[in-house]
Residue frames as qw, qx, qy, qz and C-alpha x, y, z in Angstrom:
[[0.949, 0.284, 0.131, 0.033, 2.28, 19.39, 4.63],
 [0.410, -0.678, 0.530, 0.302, 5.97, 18.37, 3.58],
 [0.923, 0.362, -0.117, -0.065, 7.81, 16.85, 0.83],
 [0.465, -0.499, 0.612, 0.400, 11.09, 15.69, -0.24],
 [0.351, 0.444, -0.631, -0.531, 11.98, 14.21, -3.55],
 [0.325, 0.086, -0.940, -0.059, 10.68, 10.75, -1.97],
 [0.255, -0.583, -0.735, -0.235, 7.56, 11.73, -0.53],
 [0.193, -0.465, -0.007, -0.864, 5.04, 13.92, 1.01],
 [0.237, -0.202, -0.763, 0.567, 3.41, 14.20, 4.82],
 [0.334, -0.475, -0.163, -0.798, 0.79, 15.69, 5.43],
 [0.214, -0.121, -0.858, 0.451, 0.30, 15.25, 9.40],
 [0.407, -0.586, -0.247, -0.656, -3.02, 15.54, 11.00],
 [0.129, -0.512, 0.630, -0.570, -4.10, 14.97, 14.90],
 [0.816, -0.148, 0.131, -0.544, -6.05, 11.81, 14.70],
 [0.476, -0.544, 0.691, -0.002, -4.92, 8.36, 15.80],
 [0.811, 0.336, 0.465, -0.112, -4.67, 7.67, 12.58],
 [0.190, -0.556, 0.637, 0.499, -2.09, 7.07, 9.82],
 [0.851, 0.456, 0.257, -0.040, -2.55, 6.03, 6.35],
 [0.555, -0.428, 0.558, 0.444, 0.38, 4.58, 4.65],
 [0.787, 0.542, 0.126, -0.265, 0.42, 4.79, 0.54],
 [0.389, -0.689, 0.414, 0.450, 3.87, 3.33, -0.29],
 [0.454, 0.204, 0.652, 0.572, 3.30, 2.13, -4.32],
 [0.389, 0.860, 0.280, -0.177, 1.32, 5.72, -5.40],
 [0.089, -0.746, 0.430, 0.501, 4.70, 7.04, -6.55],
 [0.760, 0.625, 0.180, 0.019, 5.73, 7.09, -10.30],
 [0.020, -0.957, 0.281, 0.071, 9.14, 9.00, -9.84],
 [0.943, 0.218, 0.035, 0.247, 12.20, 7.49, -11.50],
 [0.241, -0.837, 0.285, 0.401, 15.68, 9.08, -10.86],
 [0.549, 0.639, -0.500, -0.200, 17.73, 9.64, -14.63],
 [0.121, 0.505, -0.852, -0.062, 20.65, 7.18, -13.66],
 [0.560, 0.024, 0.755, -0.340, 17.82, 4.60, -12.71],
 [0.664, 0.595, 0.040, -0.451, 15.56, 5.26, -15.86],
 [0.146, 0.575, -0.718, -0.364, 19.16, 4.58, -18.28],
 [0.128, -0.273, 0.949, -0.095, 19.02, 1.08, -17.09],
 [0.429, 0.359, 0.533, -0.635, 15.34, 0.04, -17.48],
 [0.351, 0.244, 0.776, 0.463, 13.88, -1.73, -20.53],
 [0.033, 0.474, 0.542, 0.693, 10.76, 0.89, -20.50],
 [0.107, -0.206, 0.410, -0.882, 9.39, 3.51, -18.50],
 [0.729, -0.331, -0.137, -0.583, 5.70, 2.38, -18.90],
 [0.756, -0.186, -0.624, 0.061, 7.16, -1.26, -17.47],
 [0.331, 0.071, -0.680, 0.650, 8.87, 0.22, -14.34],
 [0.279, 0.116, 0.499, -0.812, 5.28, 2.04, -13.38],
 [0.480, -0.110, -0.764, -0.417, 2.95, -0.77, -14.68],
 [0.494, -0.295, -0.788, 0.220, 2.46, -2.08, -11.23],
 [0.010, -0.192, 0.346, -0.918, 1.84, 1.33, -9.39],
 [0.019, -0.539, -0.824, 0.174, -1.03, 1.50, -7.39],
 [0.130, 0.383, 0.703, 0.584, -3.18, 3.70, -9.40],
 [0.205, -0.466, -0.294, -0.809, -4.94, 6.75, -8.45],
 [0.535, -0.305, -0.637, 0.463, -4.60, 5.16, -4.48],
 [0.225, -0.313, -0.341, 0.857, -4.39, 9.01, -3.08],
 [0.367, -0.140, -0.311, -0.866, -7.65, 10.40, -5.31],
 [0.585, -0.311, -0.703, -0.260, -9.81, 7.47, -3.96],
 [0.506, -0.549, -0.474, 0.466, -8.85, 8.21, -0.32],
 [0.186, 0.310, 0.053, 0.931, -8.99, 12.02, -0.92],
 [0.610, -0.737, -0.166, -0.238, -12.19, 11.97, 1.84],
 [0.740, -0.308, -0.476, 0.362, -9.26, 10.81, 4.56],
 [0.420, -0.013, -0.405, 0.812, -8.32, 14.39, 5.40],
 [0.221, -0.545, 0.027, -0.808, -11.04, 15.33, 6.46],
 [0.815, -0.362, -0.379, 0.250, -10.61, 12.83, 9.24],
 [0.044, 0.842, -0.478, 0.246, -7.66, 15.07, 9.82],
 [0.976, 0.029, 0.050, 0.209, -5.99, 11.54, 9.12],
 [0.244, -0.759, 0.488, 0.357, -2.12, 11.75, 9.14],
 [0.888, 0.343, 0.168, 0.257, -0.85, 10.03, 5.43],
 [0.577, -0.466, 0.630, 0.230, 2.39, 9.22, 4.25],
 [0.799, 0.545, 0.166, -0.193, 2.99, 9.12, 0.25],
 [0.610, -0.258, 0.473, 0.581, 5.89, 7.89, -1.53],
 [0.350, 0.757, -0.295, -0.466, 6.94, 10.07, -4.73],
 [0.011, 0.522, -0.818, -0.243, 9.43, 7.70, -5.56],
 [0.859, 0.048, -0.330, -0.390, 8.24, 3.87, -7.78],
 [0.916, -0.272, 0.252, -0.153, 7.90, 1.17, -6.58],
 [0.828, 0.503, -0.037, 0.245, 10.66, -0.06, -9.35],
 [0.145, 0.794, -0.368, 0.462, 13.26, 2.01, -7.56],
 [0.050, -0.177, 0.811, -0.556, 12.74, 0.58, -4.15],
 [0.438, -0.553, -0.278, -0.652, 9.78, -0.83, -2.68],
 [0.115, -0.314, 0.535, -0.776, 9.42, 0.50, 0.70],
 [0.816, -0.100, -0.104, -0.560, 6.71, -2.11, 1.43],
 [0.892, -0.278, -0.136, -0.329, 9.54, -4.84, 1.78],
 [0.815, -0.483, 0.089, 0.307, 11.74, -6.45, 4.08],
 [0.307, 0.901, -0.298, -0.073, 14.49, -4.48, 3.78],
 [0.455, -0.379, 0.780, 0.200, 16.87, -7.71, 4.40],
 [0.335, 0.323, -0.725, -0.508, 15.65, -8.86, 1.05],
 [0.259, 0.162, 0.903, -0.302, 13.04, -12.02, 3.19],
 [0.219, -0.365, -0.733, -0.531, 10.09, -13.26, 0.97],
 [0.465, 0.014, 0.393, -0.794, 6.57, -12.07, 2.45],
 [0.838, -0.018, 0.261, -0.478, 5.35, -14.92, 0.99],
 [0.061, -0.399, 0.844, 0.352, 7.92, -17.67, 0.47],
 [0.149, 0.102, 0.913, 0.366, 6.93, -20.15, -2.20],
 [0.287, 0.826, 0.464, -0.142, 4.59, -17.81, -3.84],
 [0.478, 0.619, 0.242, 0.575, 5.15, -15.42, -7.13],
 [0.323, -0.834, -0.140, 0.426, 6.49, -11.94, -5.56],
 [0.435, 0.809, -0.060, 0.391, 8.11, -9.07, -6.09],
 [0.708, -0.367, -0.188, 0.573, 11.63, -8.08, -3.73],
 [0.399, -0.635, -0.097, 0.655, 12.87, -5.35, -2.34],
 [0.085, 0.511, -0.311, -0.797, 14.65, -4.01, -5.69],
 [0.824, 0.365, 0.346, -0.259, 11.79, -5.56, -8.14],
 [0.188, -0.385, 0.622, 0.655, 13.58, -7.20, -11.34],
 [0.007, -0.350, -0.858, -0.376, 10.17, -8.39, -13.04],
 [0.426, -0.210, -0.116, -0.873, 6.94, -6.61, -13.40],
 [0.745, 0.001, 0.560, -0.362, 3.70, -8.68, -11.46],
 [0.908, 0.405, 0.012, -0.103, 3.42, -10.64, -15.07],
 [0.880, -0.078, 0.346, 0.315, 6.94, -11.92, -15.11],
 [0.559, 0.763, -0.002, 0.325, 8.65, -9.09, -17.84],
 [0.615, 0.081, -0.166, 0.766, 12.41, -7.90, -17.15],
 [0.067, 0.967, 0.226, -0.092, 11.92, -4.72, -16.14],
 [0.186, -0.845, 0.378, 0.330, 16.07, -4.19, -17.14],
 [0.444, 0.755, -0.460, -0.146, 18.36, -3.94, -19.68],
 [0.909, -0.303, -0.201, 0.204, 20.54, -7.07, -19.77],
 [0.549, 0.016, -0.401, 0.733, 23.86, -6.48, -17.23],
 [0.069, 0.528, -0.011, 0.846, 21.73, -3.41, -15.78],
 [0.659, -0.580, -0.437, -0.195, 19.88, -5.08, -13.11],
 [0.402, -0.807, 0.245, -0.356, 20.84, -3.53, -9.35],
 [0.723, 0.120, -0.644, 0.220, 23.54, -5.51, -7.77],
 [0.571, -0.594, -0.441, 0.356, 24.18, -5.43, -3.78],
 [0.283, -0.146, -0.027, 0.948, 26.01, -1.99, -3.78],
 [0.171, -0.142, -0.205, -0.953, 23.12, -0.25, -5.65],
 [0.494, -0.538, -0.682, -0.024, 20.56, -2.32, -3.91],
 [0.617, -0.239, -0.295, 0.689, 22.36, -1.07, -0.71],
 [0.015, -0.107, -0.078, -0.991, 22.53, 3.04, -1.99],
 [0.356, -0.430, -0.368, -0.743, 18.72, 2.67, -2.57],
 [0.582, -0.540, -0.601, 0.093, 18.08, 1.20, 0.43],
 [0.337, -0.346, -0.229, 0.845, 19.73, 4.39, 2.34],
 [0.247, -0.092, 0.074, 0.962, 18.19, 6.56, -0.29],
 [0.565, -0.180, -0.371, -0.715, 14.57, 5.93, -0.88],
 [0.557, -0.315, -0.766, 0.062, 13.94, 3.10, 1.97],
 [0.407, -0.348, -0.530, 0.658, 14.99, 4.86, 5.15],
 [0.060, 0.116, -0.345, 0.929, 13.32, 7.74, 4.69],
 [0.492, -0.347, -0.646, -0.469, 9.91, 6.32, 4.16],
 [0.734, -0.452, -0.412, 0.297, 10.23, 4.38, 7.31],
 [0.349, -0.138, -0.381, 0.845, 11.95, 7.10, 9.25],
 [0.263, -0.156, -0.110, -0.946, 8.81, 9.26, 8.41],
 [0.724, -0.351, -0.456, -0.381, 6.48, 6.70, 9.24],
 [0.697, -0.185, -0.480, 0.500, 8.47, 6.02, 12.45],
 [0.171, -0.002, -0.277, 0.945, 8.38, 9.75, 13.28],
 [0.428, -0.283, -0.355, -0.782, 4.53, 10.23, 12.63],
 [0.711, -0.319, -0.605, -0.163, 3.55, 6.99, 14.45],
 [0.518, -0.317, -0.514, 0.605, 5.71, 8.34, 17.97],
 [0.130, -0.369, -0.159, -0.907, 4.12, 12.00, 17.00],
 [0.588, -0.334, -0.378, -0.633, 0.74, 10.23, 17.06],
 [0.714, -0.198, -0.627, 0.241, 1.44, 7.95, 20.01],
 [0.243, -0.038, -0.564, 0.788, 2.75, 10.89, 22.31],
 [0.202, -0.122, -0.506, -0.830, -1.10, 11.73, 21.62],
 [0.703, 0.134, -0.480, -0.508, -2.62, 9.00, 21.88],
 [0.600, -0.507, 0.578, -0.220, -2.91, 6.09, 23.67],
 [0.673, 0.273, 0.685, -0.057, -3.87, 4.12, 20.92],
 [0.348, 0.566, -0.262, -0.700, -3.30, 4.62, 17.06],
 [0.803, 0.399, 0.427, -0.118, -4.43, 2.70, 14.00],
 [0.147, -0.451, 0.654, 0.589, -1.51, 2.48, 10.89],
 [0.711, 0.546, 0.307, -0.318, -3.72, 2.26, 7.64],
 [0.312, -0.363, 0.589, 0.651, -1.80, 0.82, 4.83],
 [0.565, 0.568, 0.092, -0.591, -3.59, 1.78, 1.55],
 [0.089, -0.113, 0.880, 0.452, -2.65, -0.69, -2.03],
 [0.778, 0.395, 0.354, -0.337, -4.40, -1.66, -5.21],
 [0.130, -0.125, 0.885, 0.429, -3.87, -4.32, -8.25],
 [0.434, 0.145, -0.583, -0.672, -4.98, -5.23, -11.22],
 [0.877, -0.127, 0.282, -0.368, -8.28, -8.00, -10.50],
 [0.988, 0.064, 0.095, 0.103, -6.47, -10.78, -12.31],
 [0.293, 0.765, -0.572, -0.050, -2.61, -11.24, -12.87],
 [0.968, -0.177, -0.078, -0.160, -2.46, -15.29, -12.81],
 [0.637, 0.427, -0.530, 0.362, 0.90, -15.28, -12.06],
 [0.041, -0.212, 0.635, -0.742, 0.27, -13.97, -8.41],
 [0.348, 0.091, 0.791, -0.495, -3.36, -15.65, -8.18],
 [0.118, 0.238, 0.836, 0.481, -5.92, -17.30, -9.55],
 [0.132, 0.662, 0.736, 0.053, -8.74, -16.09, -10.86],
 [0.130, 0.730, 0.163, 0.650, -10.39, -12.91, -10.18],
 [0.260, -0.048, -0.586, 0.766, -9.08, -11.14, -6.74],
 [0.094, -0.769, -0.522, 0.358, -12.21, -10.14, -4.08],
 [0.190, 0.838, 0.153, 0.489, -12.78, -6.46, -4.67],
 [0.395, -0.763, 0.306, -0.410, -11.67, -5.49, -0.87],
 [0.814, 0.014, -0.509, 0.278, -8.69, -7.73, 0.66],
 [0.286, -0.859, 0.255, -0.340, -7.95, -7.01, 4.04],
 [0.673, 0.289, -0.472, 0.492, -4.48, -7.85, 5.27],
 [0.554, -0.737, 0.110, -0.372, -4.00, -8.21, 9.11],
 [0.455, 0.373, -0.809, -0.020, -1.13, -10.54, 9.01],
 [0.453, -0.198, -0.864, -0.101, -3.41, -13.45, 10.28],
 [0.542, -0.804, -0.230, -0.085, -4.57, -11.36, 13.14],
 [0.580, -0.241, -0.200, 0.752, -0.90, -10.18, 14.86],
 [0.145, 0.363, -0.014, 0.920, -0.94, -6.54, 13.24],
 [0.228, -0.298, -0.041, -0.926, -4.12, -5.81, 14.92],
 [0.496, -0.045, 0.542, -0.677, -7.00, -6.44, 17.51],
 [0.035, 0.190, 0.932, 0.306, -9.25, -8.86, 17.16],
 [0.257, 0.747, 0.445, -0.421, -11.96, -6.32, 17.64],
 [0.072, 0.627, -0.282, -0.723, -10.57, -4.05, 15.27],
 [0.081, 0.130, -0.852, -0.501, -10.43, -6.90, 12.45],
 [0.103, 0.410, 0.889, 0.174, -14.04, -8.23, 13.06],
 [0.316, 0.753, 0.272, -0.510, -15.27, -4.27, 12.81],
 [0.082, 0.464, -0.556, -0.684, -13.58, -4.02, 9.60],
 [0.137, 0.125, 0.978, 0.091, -15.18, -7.49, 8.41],
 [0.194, 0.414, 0.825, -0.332, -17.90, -6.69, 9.65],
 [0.257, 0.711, -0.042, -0.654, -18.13, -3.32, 7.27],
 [0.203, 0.378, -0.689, -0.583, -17.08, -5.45, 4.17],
 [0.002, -0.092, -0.992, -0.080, -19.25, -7.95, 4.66],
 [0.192, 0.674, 0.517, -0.491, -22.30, -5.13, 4.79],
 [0.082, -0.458, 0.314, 0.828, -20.89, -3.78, 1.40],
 [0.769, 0.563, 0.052, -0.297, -22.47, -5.84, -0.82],
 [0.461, 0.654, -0.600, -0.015, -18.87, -6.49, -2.72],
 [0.884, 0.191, -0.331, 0.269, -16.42, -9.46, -2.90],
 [0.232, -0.739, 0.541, -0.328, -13.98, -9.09, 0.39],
 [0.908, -0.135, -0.377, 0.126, -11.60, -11.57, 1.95],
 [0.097, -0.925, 0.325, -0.170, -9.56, -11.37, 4.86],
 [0.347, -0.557, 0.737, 0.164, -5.99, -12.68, 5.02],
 [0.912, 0.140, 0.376, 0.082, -6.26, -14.67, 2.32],
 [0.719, 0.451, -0.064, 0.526, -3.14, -13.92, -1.17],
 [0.092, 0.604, -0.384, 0.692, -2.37, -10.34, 0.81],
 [0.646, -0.433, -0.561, 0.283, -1.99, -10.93, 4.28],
 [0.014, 1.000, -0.005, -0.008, -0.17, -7.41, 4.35],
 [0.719, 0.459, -0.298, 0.428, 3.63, -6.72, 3.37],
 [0.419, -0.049, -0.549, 0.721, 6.42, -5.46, 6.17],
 [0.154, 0.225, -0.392, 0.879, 4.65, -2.51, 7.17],
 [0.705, -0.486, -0.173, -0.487, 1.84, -3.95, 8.57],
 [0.889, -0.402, -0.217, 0.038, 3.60, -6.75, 10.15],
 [0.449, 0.477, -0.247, 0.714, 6.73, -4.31, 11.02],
 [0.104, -0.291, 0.232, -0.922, 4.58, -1.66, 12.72],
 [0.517, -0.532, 0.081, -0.666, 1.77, -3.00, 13.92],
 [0.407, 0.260, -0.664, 0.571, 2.02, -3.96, 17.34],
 [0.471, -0.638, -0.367, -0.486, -1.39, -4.13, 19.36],
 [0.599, -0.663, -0.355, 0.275, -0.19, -4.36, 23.07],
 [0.521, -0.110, -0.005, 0.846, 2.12, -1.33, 22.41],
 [0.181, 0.631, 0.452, -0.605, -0.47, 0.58, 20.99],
 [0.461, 0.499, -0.439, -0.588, -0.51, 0.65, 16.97],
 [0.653, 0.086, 0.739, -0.144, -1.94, -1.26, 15.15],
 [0.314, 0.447, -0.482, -0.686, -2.17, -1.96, 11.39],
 [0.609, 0.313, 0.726, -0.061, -3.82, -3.29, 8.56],
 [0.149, -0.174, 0.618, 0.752, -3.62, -3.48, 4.65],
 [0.547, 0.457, 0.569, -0.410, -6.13, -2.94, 2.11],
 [0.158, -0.042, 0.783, 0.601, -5.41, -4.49, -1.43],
 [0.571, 0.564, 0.309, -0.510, -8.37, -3.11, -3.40],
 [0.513, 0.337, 0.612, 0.500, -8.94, -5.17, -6.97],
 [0.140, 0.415, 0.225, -0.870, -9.33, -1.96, -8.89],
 [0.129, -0.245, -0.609, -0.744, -12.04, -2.64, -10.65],
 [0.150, -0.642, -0.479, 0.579, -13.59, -1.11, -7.46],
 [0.010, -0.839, -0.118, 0.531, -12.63, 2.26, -9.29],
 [0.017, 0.473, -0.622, -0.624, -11.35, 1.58, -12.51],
 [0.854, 0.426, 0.125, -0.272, -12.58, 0.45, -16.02],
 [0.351, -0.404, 0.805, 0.256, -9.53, -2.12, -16.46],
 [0.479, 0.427, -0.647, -0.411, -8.89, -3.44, -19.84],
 [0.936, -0.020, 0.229, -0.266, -10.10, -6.79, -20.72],
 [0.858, 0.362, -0.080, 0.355, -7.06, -9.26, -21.39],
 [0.664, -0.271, -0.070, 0.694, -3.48, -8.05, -21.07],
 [0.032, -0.956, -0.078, 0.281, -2.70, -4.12, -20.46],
 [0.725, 0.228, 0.191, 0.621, -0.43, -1.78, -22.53],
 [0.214, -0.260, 0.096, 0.937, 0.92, 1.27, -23.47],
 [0.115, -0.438, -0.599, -0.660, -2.20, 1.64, -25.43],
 [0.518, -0.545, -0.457, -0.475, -4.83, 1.13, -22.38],
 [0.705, -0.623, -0.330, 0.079, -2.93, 1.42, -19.11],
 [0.040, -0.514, -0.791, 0.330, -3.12, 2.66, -16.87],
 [0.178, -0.643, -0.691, -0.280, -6.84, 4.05, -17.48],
 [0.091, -0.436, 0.193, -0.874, -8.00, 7.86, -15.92],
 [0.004, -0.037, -0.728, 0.685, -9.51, 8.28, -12.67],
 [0.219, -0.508, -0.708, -0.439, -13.45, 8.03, -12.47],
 [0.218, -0.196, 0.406, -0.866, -14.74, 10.06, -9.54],
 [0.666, -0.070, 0.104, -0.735, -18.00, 8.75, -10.30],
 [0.856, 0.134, -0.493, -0.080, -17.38, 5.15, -10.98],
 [0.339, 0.373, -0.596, 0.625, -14.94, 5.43, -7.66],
 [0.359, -0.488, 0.235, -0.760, -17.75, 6.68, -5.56],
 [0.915, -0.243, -0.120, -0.300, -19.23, 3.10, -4.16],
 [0.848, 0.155, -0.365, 0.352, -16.03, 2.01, -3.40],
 [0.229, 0.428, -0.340, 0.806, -14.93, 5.17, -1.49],
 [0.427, -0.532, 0.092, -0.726, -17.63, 4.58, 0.64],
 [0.944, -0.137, -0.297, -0.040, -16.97, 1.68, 1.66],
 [0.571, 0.365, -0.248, 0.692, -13.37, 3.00, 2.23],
 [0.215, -0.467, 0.047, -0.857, -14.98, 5.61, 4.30],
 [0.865, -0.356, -0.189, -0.298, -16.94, 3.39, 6.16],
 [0.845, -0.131, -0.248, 0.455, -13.36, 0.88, 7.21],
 [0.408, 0.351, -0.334, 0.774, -11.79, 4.51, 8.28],
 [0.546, -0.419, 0.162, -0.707, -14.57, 5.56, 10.76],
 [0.882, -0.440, -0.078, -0.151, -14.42, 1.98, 12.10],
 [0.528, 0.386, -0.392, 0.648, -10.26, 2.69, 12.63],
 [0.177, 0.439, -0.312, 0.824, -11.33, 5.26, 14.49],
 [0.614, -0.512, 0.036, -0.599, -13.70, 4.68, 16.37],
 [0.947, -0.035, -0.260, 0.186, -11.74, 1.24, 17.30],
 [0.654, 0.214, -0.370, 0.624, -8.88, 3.72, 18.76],
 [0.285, -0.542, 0.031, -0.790, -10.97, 5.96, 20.25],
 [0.859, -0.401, -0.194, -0.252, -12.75, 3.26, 22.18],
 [0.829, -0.122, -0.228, 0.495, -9.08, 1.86, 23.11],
 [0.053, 0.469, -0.262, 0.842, -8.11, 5.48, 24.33],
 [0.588, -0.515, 0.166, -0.601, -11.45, 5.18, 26.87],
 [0.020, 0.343, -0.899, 0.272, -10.17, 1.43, 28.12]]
């Protein structure tokens, strides 16, 4: 395993990659100054993302974690600053709002193109240059590898959708990132869970599904936006500094990790099978 100040590697030899690029909480001082409140800048983190997939090495899965928040950079999109979902509520590249619409900066402190720019050299590129060095690792392997991008959100935040969000969104960007075998074994495992699951519908996946994956080349990818009240006892009504974000449950986690468990054994076995032609 490896770190840096902007994330950790841990490489394994299966043709598999899990991506986790919102688990990070890490704020650098001259960032923090500027920043209306720490709890806003790591409100939106995905939550306890690398305890729920803590089965994945023993796949002897290769993952990819970011140290660094999402609020700093997020390494999830277009780094030219392009909506992933124009005319829809997002966040961009250097987020100035939280998912619910709050400032997340001081006024005159927000990031202009120059410090956009820095972060994008200093927390983007190496993400992606690690995930770019893992995936041609796993490829010189491989004939075939699977790029597993990992994400959870709060179940409701009606600015980015209505209602309450499925429990299990899978994000194939409409079917490009990845086989169509591969998507209708995944389906086919959420749709044996028992739980709420949609696929491509609000998350379709963000750049690095529809960056990296690349079925006739041999990677593929796919996202999985998990509402977490898969694995969390989320506050009723709006969260605070009082009640979010909420401790990990192992046991309240467990029905959800299997399911999780389940969509990584049909990864693999989906690249395996594309290894035997």
């Amino acid at each position: 395993m490896t770190a840096t100040d902007d994330l950790v590697v841990r490489r394994g030899e299966a043709p598999l990659l899990l991506s986790m690029p919102h688990v990070g909480t890490d704020i650098p001082d001259d960032i923090a100054a500027g920043l209306v409140s720490p709890w806003l800048a790591r409100k939106d983190a995905d939550w306890w993302i690398e305890a729920l997939y803590g089965f994945a090495a023993a796949f002897d899965a290769t993952i990819v974690r970011a140290r660094v928040s999402r609020t700093v950079i997020d390494v999830n999109r277009d780094p030219a600053g392009v909506s992933l979902y124009p005319g829809q509520a997002t966040t961009g590249l250097c987020p100035l709002e939280t998912f619910d619409g709050e400032p997340l900066y001081q006024p005159g402190r927000a990031p202009d193109a120059a410090e956009i720019d820095r972060r994008r050299r200093q927390h983007f590129a190496p993400y992606h240059a690690a995930l770019t060095a893992e995936i041609g690792r796993l490829r010189a392997e491989h004939p075939a590898i699977v790029l597993y991008d990992c994400h959870a959100i709060r179940s409701e935040i009606p600015r980015l959708f209505d209602g309450q969000l499925p429990v299990f969104n899978l994000g194939t960007n409409g079917g490009a990132a990845a086989a169509p075998a591969l998507r209708a074994a995944l389906i086919d495992a959420l749709a044996a869970s028992g739980q709420t699951y949609v696929a491509d519908g609000r998350f379709k996946g963000g750049y690095i599904t529809r960056h990296y994956g690349r079925p006739a080349e041999g990677v593929e990818a796919v996202q999985m936006e998990i509402a977490m009240r898969g694995y969390l006892d989320e506050p009723e009504g709006a969260v605070s500094p009082a009640n979010w974000p909420v401790a990990f449950e192992a046991e309240r986690a467990a029905a959800t990790a299997a399911v999780l468990r389940r969509l990584i054994e049909r990864c693999l076995d989906h690249a395996h099978r594309r290894a035997m032609g």
